[in-house]
C-alpha positions as CSV (number, residue, x, y, z in Angstrom):
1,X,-21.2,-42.0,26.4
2,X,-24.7,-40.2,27.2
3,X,-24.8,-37.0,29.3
4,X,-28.7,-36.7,31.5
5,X,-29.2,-32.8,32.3
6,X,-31.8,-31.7,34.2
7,X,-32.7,-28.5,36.4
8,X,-30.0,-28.4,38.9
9,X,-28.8,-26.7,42.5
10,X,-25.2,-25.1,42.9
11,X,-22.9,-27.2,43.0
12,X,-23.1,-27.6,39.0
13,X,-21.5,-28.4,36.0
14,X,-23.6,-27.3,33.2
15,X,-23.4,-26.3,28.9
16,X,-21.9,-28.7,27.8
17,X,-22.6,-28.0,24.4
18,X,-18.8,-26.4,24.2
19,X,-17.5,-29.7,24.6
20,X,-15.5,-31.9,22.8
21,X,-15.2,-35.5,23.3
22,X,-12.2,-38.1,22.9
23,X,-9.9,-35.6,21.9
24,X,-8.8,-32.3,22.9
25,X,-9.4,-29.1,20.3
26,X,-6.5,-28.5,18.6
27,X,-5.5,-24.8,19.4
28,X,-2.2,-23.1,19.3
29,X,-0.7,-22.4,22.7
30,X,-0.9,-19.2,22.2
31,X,-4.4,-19.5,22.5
32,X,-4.7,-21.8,25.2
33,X,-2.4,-19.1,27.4
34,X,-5.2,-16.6,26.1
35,X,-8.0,-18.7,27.5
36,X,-6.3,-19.7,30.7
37,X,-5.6,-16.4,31.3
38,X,-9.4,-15.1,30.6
39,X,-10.6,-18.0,32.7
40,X,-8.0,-17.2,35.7
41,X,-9.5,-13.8,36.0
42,X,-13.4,-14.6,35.4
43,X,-13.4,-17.5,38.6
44,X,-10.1,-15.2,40.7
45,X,-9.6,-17.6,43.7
46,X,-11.6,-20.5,42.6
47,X,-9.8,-21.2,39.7
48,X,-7.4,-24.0,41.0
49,X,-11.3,-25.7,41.9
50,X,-12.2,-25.1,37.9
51,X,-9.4,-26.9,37.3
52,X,-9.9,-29.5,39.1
53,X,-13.5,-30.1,37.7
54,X,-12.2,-29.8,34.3
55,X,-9.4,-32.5,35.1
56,X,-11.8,-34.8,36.3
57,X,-13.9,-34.2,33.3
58,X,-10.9,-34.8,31.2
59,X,-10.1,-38.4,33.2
60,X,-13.3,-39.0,31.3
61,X,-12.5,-37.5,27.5
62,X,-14.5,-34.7,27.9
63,X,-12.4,-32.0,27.1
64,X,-14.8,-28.5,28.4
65,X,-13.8,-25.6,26.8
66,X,-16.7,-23.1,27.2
67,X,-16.1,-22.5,31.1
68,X,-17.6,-19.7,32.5
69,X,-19.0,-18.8,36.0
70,X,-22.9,-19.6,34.7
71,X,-22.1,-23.1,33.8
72,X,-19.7,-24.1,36.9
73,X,-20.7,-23.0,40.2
74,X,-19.7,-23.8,43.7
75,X,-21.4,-24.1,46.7
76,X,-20.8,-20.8,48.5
């Protein structure tokens, strides 16, 4: 698979450089509760949209765990 980037408008998906492909990081759940968590309260409302994005990323293999609000943006 080959990911093109280039200068983008909102809405975007961008750094994927976090990314892992094929196969999902192999972190305790623990951990995973600690991201969730971290990532709930950086995007508030728009989280259930994050994870939406990330699903559909998934559906591909690409398994994004460096989410933040500067690399995923909406339109407001």
């Amino acid at each position: 698979m080959v990911i093109e980037m280039s200068i983008v408008t909102r809405p975007f998906v961008l750094d994927f450089a976090g990314a892992y492909l094929d196969a999902m990081p192999a972190f305790s759940e623990e951990i995973w509760a600690d991201w969730e968590r971290k990532k709930q309260e950086q995007f508030e409302g728009r989280w259930p949209k994050v994870q939406a994005v990330l699903a559909a990323l998934e559906s591909l293999e690409i398994y994004m765990v460096d989410v933040s609000p500067s690399n995923i943006a909406f339109v407001d």
